[in-house]
N, C-alpha and C positions, 0 to 999 in steps of 0.2 A: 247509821253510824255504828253500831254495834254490829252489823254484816259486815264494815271494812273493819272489824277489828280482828275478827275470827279468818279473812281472807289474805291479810299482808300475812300474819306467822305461817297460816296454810304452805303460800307461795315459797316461802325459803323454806320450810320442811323439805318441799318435796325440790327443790334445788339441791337439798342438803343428800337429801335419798339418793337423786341422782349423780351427783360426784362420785358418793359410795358406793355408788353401783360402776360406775365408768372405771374408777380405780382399781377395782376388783378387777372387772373384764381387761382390764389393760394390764393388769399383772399377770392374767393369764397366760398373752400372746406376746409379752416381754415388750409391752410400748411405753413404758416408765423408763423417764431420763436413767434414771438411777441401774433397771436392768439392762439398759443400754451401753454403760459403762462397763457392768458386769460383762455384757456378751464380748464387747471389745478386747478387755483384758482377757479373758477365756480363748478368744481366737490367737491373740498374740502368745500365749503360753503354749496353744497347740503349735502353733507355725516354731517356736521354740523349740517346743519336743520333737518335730520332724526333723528339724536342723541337726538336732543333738543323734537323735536314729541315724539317718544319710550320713554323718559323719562316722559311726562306727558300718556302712556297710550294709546294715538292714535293710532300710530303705531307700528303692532306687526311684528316681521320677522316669517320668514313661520316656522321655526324650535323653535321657544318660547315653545308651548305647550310640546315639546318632552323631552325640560329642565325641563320644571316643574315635571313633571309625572317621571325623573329617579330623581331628588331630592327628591320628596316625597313621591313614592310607596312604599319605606322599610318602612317607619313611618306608612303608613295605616295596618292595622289590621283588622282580621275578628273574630267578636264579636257573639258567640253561647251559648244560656243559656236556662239550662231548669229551667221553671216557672211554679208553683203551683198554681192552679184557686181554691178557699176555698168555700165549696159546693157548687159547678157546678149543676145546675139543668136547662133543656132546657125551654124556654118559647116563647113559640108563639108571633110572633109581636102581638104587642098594635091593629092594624088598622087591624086584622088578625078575620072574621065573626065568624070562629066555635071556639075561643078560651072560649069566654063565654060560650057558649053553653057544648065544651068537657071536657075543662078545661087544663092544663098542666099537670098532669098529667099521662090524656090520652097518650098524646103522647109520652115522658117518657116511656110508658108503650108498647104501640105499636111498636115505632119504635128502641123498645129495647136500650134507650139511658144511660148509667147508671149516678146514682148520688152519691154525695161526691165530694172528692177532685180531678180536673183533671189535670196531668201533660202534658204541648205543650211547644213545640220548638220554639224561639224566634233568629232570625237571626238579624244580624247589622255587625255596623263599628262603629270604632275608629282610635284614630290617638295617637300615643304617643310623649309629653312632654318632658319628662325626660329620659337622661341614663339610670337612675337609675330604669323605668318599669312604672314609673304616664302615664296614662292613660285616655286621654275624651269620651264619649260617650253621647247617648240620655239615661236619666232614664227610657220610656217606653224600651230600650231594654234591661236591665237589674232588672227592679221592680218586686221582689218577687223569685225573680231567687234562686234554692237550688245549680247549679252550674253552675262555668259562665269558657267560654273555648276561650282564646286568641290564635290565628294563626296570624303568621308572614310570610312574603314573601317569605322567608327563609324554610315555612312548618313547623317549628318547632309549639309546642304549650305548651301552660301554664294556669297553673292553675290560676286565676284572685280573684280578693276582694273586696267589696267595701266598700271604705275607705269613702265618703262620699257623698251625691246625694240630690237633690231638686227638688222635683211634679211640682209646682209651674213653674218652668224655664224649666225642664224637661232634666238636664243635671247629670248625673253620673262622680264621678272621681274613677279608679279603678286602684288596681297596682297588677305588676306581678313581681315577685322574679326571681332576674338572678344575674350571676358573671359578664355576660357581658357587655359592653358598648353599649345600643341600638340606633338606626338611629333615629333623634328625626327631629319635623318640626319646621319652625320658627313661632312664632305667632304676627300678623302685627296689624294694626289699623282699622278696621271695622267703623270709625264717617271719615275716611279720601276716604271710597269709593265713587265712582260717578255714577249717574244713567248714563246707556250707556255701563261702565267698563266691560270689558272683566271678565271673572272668570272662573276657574275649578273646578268640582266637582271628590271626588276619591270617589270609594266606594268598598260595594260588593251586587247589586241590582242584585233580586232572585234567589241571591247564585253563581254570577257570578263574581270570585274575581278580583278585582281592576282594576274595572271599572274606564275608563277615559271619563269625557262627560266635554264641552265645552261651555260658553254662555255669556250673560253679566247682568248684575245687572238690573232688571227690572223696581224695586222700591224700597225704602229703610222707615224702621221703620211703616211696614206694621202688623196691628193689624186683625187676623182673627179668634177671638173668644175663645182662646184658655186659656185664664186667665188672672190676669189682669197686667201679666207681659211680655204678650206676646207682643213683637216688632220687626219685621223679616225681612232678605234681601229677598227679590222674585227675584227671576232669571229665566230664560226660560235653564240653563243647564239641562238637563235631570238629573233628581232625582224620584225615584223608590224605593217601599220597597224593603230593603236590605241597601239603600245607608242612612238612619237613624244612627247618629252617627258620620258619615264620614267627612272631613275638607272641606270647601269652601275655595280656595283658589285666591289671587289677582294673575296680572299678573307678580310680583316679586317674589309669589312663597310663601307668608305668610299668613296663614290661617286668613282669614278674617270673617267665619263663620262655626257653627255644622250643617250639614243636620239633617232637622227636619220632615219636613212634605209636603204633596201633596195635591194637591185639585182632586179628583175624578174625576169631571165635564170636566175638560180638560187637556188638553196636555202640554206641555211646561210653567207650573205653578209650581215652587218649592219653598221651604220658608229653611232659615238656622237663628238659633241663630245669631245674634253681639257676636263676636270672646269678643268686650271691654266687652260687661254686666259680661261675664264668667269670665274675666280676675279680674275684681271686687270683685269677691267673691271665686276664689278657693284656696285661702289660709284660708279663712274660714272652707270652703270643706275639706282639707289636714287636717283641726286642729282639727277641733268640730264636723266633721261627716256630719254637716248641716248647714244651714243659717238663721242666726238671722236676722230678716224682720225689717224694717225703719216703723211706724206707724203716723198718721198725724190723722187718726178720722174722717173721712170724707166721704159723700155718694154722689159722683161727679156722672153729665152726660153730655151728648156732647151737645155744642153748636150750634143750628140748625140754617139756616138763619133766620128764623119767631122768636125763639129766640132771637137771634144777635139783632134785629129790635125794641121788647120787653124792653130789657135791653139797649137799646140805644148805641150798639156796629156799632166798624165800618166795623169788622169782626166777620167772626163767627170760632173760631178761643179760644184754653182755656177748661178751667173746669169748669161749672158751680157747683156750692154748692147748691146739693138739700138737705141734712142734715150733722148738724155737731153735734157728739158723744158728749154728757155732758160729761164733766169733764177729755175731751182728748186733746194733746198738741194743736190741733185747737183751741180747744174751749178754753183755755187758751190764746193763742194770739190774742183772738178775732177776730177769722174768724166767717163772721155770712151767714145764709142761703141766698142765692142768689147772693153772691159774685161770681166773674169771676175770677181763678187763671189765671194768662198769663205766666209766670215765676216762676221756683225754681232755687236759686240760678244762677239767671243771664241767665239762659239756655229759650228759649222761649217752653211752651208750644202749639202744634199745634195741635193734638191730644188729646182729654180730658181723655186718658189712660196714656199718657209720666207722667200725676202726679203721677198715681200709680206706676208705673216704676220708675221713680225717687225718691219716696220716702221709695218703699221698696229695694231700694240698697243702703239706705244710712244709716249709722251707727246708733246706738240710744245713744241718748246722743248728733249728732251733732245739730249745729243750722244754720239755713238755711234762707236764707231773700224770702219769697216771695212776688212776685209783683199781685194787684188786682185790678181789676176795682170794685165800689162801688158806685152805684147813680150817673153813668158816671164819677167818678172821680176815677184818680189811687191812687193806697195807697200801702205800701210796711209797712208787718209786718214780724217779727222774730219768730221763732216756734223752739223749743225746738223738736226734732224726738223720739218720743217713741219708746217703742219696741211692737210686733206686739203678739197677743193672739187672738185664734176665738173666747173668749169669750167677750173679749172688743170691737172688731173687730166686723162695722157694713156692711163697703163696702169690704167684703171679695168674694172670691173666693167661687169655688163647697165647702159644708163641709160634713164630712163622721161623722155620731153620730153613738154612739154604737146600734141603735136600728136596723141598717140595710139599711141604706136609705140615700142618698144625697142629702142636701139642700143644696139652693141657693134661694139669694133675687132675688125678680124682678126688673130688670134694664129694659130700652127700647128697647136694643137690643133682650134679651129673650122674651120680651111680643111678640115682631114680631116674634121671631122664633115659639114661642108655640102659637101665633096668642090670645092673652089674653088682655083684656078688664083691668086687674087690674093693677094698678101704683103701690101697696105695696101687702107686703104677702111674703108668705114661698111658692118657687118652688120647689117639687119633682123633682128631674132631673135623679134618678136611684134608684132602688131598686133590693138589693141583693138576689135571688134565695134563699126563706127556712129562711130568718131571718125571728125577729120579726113584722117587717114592710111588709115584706110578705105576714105572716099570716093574720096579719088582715084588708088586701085587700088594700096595699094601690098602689096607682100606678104611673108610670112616667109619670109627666105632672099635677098632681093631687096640690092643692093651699090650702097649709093649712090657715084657716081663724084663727080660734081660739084652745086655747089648755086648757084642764080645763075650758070652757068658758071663757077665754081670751082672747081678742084677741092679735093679733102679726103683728108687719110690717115688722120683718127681723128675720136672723136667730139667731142675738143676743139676744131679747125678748123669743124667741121658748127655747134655751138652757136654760137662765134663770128660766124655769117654770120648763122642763125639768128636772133640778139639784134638783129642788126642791121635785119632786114627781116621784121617780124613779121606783117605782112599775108599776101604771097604767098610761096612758096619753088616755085625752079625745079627740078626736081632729074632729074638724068641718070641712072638707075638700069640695073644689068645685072641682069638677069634668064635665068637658064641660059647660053645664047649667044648672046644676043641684048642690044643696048641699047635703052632707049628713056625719054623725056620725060614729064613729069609733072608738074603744079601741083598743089601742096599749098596748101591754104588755111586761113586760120586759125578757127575756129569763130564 
């Protein structure tokens, strides 16, 4: 009796030991109802927070890219058009010893080259807009085109049109006639991308159709000489001739940008249109064939730090006003030379191109506040937006005159590229094969001084004189370090 009395307590002692021992070990390895709940809710918080990341962009799940690329491969297109080059004639580079000497064509002649008009094949991408067959691309892959040939994913192909396209931007809108309802992309907000951002490139890079390449947004509102509307995504996606035309797209899958161009020098450098700039004006496009340009009158350059310091800025940073056009909506709201634009319409200038960009996208007729530094003090004037003509037009772009030949003013950036001594004048930047600017000897790089003994600072003065005396033109040109005379005549 007294043995079962010491053996029952024994027995749930060591019952008792044992639970406390199981509960412990089971708290360790999370097998408690109660850590169970925890782990749950913990999971559901993580899957929360990834939700929250992927929604800003951060995180992408491994199968993202595979969505984007079956959503929008039916919408890319491949873009082939044959273009007519108007009397092709070969010419020896400029930096080229026996060209003086042989002449053009020598060679021409030797290497059996013919001249006239030459037809070459011009390869690209586009992406379609609409059901109904609208169509985007780059204007280099379709300028001068006698016929331009749409292919779909599908194989099918169509004949294409162009309804209406801008040099300038270098964008084409082109439509193809169908019954059917075509796979269109969505088009997103290119001012909302982030440097970092994931992006895709589709294309057809050297004929290799719909391509997918991968990257993130390098830099944004990047300007690399291209005019003075250029302002570009740079992204390291792989972009390749062929992929000109093609959609940049975010990682929701909405074209954020046109592939445009590459830098030679290196690798993983590609530049796409802003999806917004386009979006701005293709209803222009769709209606008028072309785009009516925003005018301000004005002959801006960049704000250097020795600058900044000069004009008693605290940045360098804006437009400075090296000239303003008589009796243009600048000069009307009294913008005067050496004013700092910092702002159009509310928006900051950081680049001393965003003015020309901003102002040729904006209507003529609006009115626009912008903001300036003047004698260190700020001042906000109203300007009335002209509209744009190369004749009025002093801070223009390349211009092509009937004579054969493109001019452009000197800005700072040219004086570095062609290594030039001169602040004003008329830059040759090309001459066409066989015009009249041809014959008589004139050449790229070549600085007209004076015209009729005139002189000129821009290419608005040149035309001026030009209009004037359309038979002969006198014109005083430097060449390296040298000047020298030259009659231009008219064909």
């Amino acid at each position: 009796m007294n043995k079962k009395r010491f053996i029952i307590p024994g027995i749930l002692g060591l019952c008792l030991i044992s639970v406390f021992i199981g509960i412990m070990i089971a708290s360790q390895f999370n097998w408690t109802g109660s850590s169970t709940a925890v782990q749950i809710e913990t999971n559901a918080k993580l899957k929360e927070s990834s939700a929250a990341v992927e929604s800003q962009g951060a995180f992408i799940p491994g199968n993202i890219f595979v969505k984007i690329a079956k959503e929008a491969n039916p919408a890319v297109v491949y873009v082939s058009s044959t273009q007519v080059v108007k009397n092709f004639q070969f010419r020896a580079p400029m930096n080229d010893p026996f060209r003086d000497f042989f002449g053009d064509d020598f060679f021409n002649k030797f290497f059996g080259i013919p001249k006239g008009d030459l037809k070459r094949k011009s390869l690209g991408s586009g992406f379609i807009i609409s059901k109904d067959g609208y169509i985007l691309t780059n204007n280099h892959v379709v300028k001068d085109a006698e016929d331009i040939k749409i292919t779909l994913t599908s194989k099918n192909e169509y004949e294409a049109k162009i309804v209406g396209s801008d040099e300038d931007m270098d964008i084409a809108l082109l439509k193809i006639e169908t019954k059917e309802d075509l796979p269109v992309v969505r088009l997103g907000d290119s001012d909302r991308l982030e440097i970092g951002e994931w992006v895709v490139a589709i294309g057809n890079p050297f004929g290799l159709e719909h391509t997918v390449t991968a990257g993130i947004v390098s830099a944004k509102w990047r300007p690399i000489g291209q005019g003075p509307y250029d302002s570009f995504i740079q992204t390291d996606a792989s972009i390749n001739p062929g992929n000109s035309g093609g959609p940049l797209l975010n990682i929701r899958g909405e074209v954020v940008g046109i592939n445009t161009a590459i830098t030679a020098e290196g690798q993983g450098i590609g530049f796409a249109i802003p999806i917004n700039m386009v979006k701005e004006v293709m209803a222009e496009l769709k209606e008028k064939g072309k785009i009516t340009r925003g005018w301000l009158g004005l002959v801006i350059q960049k704000v250097t730090p020795d600058l900044a310091k000069s004009f008693g800025l605290k940045e360098n940073r804006g437009a400075l006003v090296a000239e303003v056009v008589e009796g243009s909506p600048a000069d009307k709201a009294g913008i005067k030379q050496g004013d700092v634009i910092i702002s159009f319409n509310g928006k900051e200038i950081n680049e001393y191109t965003d003015l020309s960009r901003m102002a040729g996208l904006t209507r003529p007729g609006t009115k626009v506040r912008l903001e300036l530094i003047r004698d260190m003090k700020k001042k906000e004037v109203e300007v009335e937006i002209g509209t744009f003509s190369s004749e009025a037009a002093v801070a223009k772009g390349p211009v092509e005159t009937e004579l054969g030949m493109t001019l452009q003013n000197i800005t700072p950036e040219l004086a570095d590229h062609f290594d030039l001594s001169e602040t004003s004048g008329v830059l040759v930047t090309n001459v066409i094969p066989g015009s009249a600017a041809d014959k008589a000897n004139i050449r790229r790089g070549d600085i007209i001084i004076e015209v009729n003994r005139q002189k000129v600072a821009n290419v608005s003065e040149f035309q001026k004189i030009a209009k004037k005396n359309k038979k002969t033109l006198l014109l005083l040109i430097k060449r390296e370090d040298h000047l020298l005379y030259t009659a231009i005549k008219e064909k």
